[in-house]
C-alpha positions as MATLAB code, in Angstrom:
seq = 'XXXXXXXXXXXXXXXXXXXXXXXXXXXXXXXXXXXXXXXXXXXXXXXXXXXXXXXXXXXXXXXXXXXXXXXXXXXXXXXXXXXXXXXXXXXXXXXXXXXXXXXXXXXXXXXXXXXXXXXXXXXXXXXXXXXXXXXXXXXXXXXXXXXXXXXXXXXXXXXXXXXXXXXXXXXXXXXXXXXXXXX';
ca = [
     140.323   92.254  216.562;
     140.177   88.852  215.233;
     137.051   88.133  217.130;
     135.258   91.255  215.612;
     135.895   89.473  212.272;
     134.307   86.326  213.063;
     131.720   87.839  214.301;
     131.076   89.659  211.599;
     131.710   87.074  208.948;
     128.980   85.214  210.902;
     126.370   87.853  210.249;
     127.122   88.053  206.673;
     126.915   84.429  206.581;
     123.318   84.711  208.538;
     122.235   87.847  206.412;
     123.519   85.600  203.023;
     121.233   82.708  204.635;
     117.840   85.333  204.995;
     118.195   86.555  202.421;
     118.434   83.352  200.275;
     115.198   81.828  202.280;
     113.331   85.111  201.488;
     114.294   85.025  197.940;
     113.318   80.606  197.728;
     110.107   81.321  199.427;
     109.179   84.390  197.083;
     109.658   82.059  193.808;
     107.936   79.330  195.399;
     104.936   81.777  196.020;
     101.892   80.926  193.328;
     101.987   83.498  190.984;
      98.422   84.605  189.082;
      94.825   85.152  190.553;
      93.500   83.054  193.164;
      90.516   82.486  195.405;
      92.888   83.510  198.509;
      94.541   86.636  196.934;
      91.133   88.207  197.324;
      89.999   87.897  193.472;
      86.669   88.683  192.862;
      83.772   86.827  191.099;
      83.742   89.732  188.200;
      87.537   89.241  188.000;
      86.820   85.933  186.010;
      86.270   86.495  182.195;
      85.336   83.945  179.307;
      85.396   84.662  175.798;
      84.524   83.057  172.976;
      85.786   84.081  169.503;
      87.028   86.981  170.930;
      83.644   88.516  172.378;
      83.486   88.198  176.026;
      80.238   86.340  177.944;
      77.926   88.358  179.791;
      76.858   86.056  182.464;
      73.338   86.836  184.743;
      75.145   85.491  187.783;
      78.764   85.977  188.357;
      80.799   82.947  188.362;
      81.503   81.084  191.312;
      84.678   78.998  192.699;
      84.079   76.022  194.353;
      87.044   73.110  195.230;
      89.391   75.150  192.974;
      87.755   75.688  189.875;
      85.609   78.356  188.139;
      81.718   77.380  187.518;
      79.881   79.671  185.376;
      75.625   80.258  184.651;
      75.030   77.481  181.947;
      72.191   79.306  179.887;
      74.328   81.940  178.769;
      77.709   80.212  178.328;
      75.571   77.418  176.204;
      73.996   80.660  174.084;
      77.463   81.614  173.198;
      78.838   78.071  172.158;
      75.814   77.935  170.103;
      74.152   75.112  172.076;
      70.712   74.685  173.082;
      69.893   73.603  177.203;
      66.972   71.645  177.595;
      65.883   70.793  181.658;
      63.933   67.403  181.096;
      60.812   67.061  183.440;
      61.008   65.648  186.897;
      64.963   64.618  186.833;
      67.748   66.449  188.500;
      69.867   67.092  185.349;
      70.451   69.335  182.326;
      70.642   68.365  178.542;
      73.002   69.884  176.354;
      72.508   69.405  172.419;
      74.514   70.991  169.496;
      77.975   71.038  168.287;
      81.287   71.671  165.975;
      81.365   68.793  163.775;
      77.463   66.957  164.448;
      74.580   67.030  167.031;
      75.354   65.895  169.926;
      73.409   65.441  173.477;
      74.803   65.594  176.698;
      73.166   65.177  180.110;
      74.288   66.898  182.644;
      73.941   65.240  186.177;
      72.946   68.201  188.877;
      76.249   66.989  191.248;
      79.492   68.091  192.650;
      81.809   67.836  189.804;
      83.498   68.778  186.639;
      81.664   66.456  184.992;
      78.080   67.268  185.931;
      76.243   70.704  186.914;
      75.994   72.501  190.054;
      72.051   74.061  190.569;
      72.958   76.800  193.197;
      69.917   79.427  193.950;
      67.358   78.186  190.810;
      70.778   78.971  188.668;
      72.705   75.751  186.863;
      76.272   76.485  186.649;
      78.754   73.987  184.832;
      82.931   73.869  184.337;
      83.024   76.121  181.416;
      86.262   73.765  180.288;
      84.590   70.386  180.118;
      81.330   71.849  178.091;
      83.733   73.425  175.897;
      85.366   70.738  175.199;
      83.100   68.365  174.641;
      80.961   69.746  172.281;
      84.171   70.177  170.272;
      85.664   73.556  170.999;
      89.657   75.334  171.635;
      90.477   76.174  175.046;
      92.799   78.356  176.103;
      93.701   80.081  179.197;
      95.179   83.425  178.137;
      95.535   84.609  182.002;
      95.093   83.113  185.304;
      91.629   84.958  185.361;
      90.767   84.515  181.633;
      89.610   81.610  179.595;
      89.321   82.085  176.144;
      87.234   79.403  173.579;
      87.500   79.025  170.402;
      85.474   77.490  167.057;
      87.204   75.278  164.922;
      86.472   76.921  162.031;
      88.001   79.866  163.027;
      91.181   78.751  163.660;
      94.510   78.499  161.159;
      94.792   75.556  159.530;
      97.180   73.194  160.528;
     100.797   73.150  158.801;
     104.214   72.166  160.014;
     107.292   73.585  158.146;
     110.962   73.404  159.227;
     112.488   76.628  160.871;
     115.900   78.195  160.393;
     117.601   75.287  162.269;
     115.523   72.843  160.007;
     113.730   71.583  162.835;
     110.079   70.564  161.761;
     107.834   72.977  163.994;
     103.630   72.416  164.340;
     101.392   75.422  163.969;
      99.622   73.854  166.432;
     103.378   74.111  169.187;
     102.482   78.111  168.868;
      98.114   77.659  170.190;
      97.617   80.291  172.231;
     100.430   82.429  171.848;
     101.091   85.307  169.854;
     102.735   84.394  166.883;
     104.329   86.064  163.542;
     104.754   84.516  160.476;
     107.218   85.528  158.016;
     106.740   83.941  154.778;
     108.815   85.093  151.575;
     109.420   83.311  148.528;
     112.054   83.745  145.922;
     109.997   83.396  142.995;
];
């Protein structure tokens, strides 16, 4: 009898031991749309202010990050693309704050733009901000951008614990403000 219970405090012990690898190597699985869990071009949104981008292409991944068509991603931002003669790059004027002109190299990364089929497609992140704009990445398949001017203006007041806290700590998350006065 005593060798029945070894043996069977052994398989616990081995079950215990599954169990605990198959629970480690769930958490450790990447959680949120990818490339390899079969997502879809038209799974990838971008908004900005709130309205989403029609694009004429559907986005494309390429070395891990989303590229979207640059005409109508720079017609949403406001911006105007110019495609100077006889170079192999795109200009990008306008702005938040002043005009500003960016070239765009046509190359392989974030930096520069990507012609693919006659269609220019650019890191919707580094445009965004560098012509001055919020970024915010509300789900693994949605990027939202946002004008300045539209946003709260920045304050910092202590909480209940009278810890200082930053508007700015709460970006991108939903947040409630209760303000009361005793006046």
């Amino acid at each position: 009898m005593s060798i029945a219970v070894v043996s069977t405090r052994k398989f616990y012990t081995i079950v215990k031991f599954l169990m605990l690898v198959i629970f480690f190597f769930v958490i450790s699985t990447p959680v949120g749309f990818t490339k390899e869990d079969g997502m879809k071009k038209e799974d990838f949104q971008v908004s900005v202010d709130g309205q989403p981008v029609t694009f004429t292409m559907p986005p494309i991944s390429k070395n891990g990050a989303w590229l979207v068509p640059l005409e109508p991603f720079a017609e949403e931002l406001g911006l105007k693309v110019e495609y100077p003669e006889g170079s192999e790059m795109a200009v990008l004027c306008g702005g938040v704050e002043s005009e500003l002109c960016v070239p765009l190299q046509f190359q392989d990364n974030k930096e520069g733009a990507v012609k693919i089929d006659d269609v220019t497609y650019v890191e919707p992140t580094y445009i965004s901000k560098t012509f001055g704009f919020e970024i915010y990445k509300a789900s693994a398949n949605h990027l939202e951008v946002i004008h300045p001017a539209r946003l709260a203006p920045e304050f910092t007041l202590p909480d209940l614990q009278d810890t200082p806290r930053s508007l700015r700590d709460f970006r991108g998350k939903k947040t409630f403000l209760y303000v009361w006065g005793s006046w």
